[in-house]
N, C-alpha and C positions, 0 to 999 in steps of 0.2 A: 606716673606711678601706677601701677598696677593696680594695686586693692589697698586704700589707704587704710581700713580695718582689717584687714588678713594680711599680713606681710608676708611674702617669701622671696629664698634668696631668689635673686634675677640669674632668667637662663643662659648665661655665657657661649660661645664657643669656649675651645681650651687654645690656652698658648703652653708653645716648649717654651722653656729657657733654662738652657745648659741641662742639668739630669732631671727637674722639677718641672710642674706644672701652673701656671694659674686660668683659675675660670673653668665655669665646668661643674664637674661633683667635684673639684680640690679644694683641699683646706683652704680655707684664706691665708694666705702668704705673707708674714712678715717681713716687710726689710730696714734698712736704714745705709748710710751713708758716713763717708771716711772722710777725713777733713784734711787730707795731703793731696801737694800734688804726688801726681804720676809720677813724676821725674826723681822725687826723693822714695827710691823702689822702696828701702829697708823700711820706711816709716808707713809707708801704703801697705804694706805687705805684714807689718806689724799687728795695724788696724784693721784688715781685713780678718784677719785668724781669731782676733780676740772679740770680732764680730761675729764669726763662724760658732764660737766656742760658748759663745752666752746662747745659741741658738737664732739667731739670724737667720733668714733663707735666702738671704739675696742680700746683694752688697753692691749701694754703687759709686763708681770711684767719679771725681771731678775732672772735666778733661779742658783746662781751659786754651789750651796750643797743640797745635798740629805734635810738636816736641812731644807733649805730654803722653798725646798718644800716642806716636811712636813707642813711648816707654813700657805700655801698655803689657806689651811683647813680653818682657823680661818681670815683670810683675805678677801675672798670671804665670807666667813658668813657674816662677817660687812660691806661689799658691800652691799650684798643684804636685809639684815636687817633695811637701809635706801630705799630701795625698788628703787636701781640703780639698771637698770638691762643689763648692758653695758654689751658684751660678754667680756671676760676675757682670754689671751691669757699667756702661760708662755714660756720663750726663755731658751732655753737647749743651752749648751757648754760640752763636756767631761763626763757629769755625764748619761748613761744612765736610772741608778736606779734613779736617780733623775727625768729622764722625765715619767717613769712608776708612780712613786707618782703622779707629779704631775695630770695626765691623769683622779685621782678619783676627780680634787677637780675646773679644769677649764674648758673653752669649747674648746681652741685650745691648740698643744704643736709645739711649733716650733724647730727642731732641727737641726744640720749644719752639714751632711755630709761628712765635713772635719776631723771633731773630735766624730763624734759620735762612732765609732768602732776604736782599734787600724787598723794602715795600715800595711802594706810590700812596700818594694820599689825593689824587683827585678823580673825581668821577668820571670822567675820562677813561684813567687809564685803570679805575679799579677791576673790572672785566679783564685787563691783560696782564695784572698781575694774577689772576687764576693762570694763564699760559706760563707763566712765571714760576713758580709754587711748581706746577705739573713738570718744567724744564729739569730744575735742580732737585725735585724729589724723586723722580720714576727712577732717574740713573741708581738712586742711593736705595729704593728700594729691590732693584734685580741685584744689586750685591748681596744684601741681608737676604734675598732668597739665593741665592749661589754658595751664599758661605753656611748657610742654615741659624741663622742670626735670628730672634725676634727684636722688635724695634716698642716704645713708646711716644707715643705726641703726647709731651706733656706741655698742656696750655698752663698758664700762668695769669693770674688776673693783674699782678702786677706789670707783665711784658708783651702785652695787647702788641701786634704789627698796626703799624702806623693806618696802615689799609682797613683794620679791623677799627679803630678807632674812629676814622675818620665817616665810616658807614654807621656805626654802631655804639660809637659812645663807648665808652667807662663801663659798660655793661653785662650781665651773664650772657644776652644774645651774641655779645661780642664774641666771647668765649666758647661759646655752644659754637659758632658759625666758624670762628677758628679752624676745632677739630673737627667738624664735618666737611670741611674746605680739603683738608690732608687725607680723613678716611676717605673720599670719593676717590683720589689718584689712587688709593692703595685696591678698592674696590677693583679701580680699572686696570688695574696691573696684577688684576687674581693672586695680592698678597692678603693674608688675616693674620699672618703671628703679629698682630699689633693689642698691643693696652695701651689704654687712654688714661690720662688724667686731667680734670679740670680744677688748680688749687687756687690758694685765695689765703692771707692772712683772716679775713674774715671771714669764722664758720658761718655766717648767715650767706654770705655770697656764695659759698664753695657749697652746700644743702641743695641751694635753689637751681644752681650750674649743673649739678651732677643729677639731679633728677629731670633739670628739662631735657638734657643729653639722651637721658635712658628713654625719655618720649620719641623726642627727634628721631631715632635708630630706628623705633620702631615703627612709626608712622611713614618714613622716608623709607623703609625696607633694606636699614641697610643691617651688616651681619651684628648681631650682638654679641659685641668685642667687650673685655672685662673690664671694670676700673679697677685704678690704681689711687685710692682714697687719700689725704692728708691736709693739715692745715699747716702753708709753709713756715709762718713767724711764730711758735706757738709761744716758745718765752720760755721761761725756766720753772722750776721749784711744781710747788702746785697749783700757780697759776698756767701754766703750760699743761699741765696737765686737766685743769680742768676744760681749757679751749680747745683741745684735743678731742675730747671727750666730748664735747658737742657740736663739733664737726664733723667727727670721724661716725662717734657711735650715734648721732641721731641718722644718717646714711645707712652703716650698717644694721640699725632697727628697721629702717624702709628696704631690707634686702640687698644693699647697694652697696659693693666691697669687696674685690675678689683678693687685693692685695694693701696692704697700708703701711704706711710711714709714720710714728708719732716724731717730730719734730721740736727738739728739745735743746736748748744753748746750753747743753753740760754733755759731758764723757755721751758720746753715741749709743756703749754699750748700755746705758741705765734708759735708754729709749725700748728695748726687749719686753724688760718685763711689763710695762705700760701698754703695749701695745697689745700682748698676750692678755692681758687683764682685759683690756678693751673688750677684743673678740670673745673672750668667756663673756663678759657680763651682755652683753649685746647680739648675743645670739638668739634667734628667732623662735618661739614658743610657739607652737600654735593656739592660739584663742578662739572660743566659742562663735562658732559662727551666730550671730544674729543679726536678724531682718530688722535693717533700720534705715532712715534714707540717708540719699549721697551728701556727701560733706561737700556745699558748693563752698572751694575753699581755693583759690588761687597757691599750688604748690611750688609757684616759682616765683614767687615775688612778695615778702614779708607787708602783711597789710593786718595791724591789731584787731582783733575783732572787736565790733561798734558793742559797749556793754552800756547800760546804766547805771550810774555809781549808788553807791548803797552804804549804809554806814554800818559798823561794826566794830564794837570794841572802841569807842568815839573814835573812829578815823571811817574816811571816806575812800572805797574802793572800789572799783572801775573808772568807767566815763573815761575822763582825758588826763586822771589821776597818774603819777609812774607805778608800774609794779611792785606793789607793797610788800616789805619783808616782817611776816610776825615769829612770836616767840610764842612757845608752848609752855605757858605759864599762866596763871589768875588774874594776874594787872601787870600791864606792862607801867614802867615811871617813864613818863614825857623826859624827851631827853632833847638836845639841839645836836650833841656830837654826832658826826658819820658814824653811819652805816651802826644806829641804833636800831634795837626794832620798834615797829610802827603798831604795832598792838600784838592785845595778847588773845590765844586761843588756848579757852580752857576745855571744855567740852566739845567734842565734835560733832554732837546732837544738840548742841546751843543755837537756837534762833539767832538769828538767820540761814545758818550753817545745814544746811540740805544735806547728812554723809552718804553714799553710795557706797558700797560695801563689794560689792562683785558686778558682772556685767548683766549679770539676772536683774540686779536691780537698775541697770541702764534700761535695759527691757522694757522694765515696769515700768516708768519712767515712757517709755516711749510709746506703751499704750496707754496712758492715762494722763496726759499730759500739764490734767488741771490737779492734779496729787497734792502738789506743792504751790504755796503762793508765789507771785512774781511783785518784788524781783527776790528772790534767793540767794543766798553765797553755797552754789555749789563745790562738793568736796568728794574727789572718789577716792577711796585709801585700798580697793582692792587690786587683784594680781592683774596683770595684760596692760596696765597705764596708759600706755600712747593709743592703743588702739579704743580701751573704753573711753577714754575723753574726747579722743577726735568724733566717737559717735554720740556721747555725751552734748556735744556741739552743735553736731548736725540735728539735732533732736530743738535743742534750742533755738537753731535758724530754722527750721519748720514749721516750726510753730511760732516764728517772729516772739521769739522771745531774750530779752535781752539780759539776762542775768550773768554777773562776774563768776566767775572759776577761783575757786582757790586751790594750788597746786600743792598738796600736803605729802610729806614721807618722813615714815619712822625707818631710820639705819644705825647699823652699829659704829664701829671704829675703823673697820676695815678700810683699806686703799680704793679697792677693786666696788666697796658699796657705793661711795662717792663718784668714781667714775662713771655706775650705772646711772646714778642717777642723774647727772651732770647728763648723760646721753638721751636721757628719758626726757626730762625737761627741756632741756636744748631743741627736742625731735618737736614736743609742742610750744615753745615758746615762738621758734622760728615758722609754726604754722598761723601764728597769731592768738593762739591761746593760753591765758594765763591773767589774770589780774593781779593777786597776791597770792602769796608761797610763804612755808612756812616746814621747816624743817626738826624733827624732835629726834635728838642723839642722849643715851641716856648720862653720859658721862659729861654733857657740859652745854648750856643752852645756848652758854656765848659761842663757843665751837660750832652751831647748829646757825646761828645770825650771820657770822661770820661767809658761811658756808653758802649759804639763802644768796646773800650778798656776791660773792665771787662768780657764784652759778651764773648770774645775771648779767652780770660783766663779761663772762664769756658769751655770753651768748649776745655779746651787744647790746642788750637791753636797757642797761642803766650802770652808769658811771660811780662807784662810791671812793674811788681811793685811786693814787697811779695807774698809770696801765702803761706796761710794757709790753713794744711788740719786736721781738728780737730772734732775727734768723738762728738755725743752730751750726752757724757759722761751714765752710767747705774747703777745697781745694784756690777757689778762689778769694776768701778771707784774707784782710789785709793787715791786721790788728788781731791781738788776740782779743777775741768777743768773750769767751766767761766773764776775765777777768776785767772787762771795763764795761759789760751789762751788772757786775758785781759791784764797782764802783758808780756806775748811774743808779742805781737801786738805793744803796747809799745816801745820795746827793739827794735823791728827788722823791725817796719814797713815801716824804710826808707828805707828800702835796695830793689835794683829793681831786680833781678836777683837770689832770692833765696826762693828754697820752706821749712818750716818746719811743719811739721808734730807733733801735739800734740794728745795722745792718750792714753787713762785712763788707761790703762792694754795692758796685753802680749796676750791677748785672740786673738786679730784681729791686733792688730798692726804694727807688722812687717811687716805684707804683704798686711795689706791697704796702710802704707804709704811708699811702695819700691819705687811708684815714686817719692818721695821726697827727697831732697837733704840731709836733718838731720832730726832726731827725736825725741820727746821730748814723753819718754816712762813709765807708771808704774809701776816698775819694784814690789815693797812692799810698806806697808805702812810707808811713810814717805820717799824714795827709789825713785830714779829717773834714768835711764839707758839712756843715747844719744845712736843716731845712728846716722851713716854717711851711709845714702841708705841703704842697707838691713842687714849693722855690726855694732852691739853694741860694741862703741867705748870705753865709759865709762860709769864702771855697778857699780847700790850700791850708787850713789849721793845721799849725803843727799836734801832731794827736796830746803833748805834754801840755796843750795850753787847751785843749777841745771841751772839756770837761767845765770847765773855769766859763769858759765862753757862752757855754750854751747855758750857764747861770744866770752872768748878762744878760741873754737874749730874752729869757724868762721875766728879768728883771726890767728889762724896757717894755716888754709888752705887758706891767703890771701884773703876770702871772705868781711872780714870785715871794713866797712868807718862808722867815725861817724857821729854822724847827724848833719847835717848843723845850 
């Protein structure tokens, strides 16, 4: 990261695709994606227009067979024969002949370095699988310069090559090492119309990937190629949208974002305006320069910062406590139910409660550092958030000082305030700051605990109710996904302590949802396969009995209460 107190957008080259631009001085590029195959044109071509027409800038279709691409041809005909002229992007999995087709007939080919080549997995031959990778890419990339094509490598943390795993683990390096494996051939083949993506059901994974990426590039010297931002499983309703929102927008806070995806298991078209909210509220302000020291703060790898617990409101915050949710209220009543709040904040000049008001008073604060007794519950309520608190911090590790943060915002009702702030805390929670939060909405306090509560789940921080993690289903989807991430919500959304994972196919799913407790998998059509974390427990369910089953599976491993 560049200046983790001054953010600005990172300097890109520019990529064509089709009449638009991303990277560069261009806007950040909305896109999203159509849920047909290629082959059925009338319904591809349906969904493309009605993407075009919400304002999309880019559209990409699923290409799961050679066939599919082929069909490509006659799809984009009847796109632009309505004289839509949206660029047109196609997503490769396994078929490289399929992304060669594709290359004559759209303006971008996105493929996934996981599976585009077969791998090796032993030290041996991992060195010859780079010969490997160099064989079957160079060819694909002098097409996409001959047809005037740009290309993406989108890494996937779910669909690591066997090769990257076996060096590198389950890991961001994995990921990082991935796309820097594919940009080097492209280096060496003097192509750049590429974007990069590095996703992750988990916005903490996909933060820390995409920022050590932006180092990598630049330390290794190689060209600064744009990203292509998203969290792949995000989910639905407004829990997808708040995990969205802390993946996407704590990136786009650090500069990092030339094009994005919000990723949503309902109608594609309702993914727009999210996305467009996103980049309004996470646009880059510039803030007060002030002389303060370096945040020594590891930005690719989620490590709490070490606090001293302290009590307030009788509850104990920091230390090795979980991030505490209060209410903005005189007394909070002890309660046992989830996702109660855990105390109450009445005044914000109440002892212990240190408020900082602007970054002037960071400042002050950082020349006089004995101001305030230790330990403190500091509190900053003024404008710049991410950047006063991360210096906020560094003032604290300076001066070996260990006091909890409490992360506080007053917001209205708005959609677009939530998602800011969902970006804002996501951007510090995932740095490791944050003890206890506390949210004041005037129209409803439970609304505002609730809210606290959610924020924190997305950002992986702390578990208080379900959690679903659910692709927004594609060309390759086997099941209809709304409707039976509809029905698992149903089934299971009493339950506070358990994640399930719903996901269309075997393509990405294993290893989007390993951090999920069970899974709810595509196995064929009509075929549903559980998992229990990264093992297919039970393969071949018929989908009418799938549901019932993975109640069982719950119910043997004593996970399962019925609902009240």
């Amino acid at each position: 990261m560049a200046n983790r107190f001054h953010a600005m957008r990172r300097d890109t080259i520019k990529v064509r695709v089709g009449n638009t631009w991303i990277g560069g001085d261009a806007p950040i590029l909305v896109q999203s994606m159509t849920t047909t195959k290629p082959k059925d044109v009338e319904a591809t071509v349906s969904q493309v227009l009605a993407l075009a027409n919400a304002s999309c800038k880019l559209v990409r279709i699923t290409v799961p067979t050679y066939s599919d691409a082929v069909a490509l041809e006659e799809v984009v005909k009847r796109i632009r024969a309505t004289d839509c002229d949206v660029p047109i992007s196609a997503d490769i999995h396994f078929q490289p002949k399929a992304a060669f087709e594709a290359l004559k007939w759209v303006d971008k080919v996105r493929i996934n370095p996981g599976n585009f080549v077969d791998s090796v997995t032993d030290a041996e031959d991992f060195e010859k699988g780079k010969l490997k990778v160099y064989e079957s890419f160079a060819p694909f990339l002098a097409e996409a310069k001959r047809y005037g094509r740009a290309i993406r490598i989108g890494v996937n943390h779910g669909s690591l090559s066997a090769r990257m795993l076996y060096k590198y683990g389950d890991t961001i390096e994995g990921m990082v090492e991935s796309a820097l494996e594919y940009l080097a051939v492209c280096e060496q083949e003097n192509f750049d119309q590429v974007v990069v993506s590095l996703k992750s059901s988990n916005p903490k994974v996909a933060i820390e990937a995409y920022r050590l990426l932006a180092l990598r590039l630049k330390e290794e010297k190689f060209k600064p190629y744009p990203f292509h931002v998203g969290v792949t499983e995000a989910g639905a309703g407004e829990d997808g949208r708040l995990k969205s929102a802390v993946g996407i927008g704590a990136l786009l806070l650090d500069g990092l974002g030339d094009t994005i995806r919000v990723s949503l298991t309902e109608d594609a078209v309702a993914e727009i305006p999210v996305a467009r909210d996103l980049i309004e509220a996470c646009s880059i302000v510039n803030s007060p320069k002030i002389d303060v020291p370096e945040l020594e703060k590891d930005p690719f790898h989620f490590v709490r910062r070490e606090t001293a617990p302290i009590t307030f409101a009788g509850t104990e915050i920091g230390g090795s406590n979980p991030i505490r949710v209060g209410e903005r209220t005189l007394v909070v009543v002890p309660s046992t139910k989830p996702r109660s709040p855990e105390f109450a904040v009445g005044k914000l000049s109440e002892s212990p409660i240190v408020q900082l008001n602007s970054m002037l008073d960071v400042a002050a604060f950082a020349s006089d550092p004995t101001k305030y007794s230790s330990p403190s519950l500091f509190c900053y309520t003024g404008d710049h958030a991410v950047p006063a608190v991360r210096m906020l911090t560094a003032i604290l590790e300076k001066y070996k000082r260990q006091d909890p943060i409490l992360l506080y915002a007053s917001i209205g009702n708005e959609p677009i305030e939530k998602l800011k702030l969902a970006a804002t805390w996501g951007s510090l929670l995932v740095d490791g700051i944050g003890d206890a939060v506390c949210i004041e909405i005037p129209s409803s306090t439970q609304e505002a605990v609730s809210l606290a509560y959610d924020i924190l789940q997305a950002a992986s921080m702390r578990r208080s109710k379900t959690e679903f993690i659910s692709c927004p289903g594609c060309g390759r989807t086997l099941y209809n996904i709304q409707d039976v991430l509809s029905k698992i919500k149903a089934r299971f959304g009493h339950l506070d302590n358990v994640s399930i994972a719903v996901m269309g196919c075997i393509v990405n799913g294993p290893g989007e949802m390993a951090g999920a407790d069970f899974g709810y998998v595509g196995g064929s059509p009509g075929r549903i396969t559980l998992y229990e974390g990264k093992e297919p427990v039970k393969k071949n369910i018929p989908e009418s009995d799938a549901i019932d089953e993975l109640v069982e599976l719950l119910k043997n491993r004593g996970l399962w209460k019925d609902p009240n």
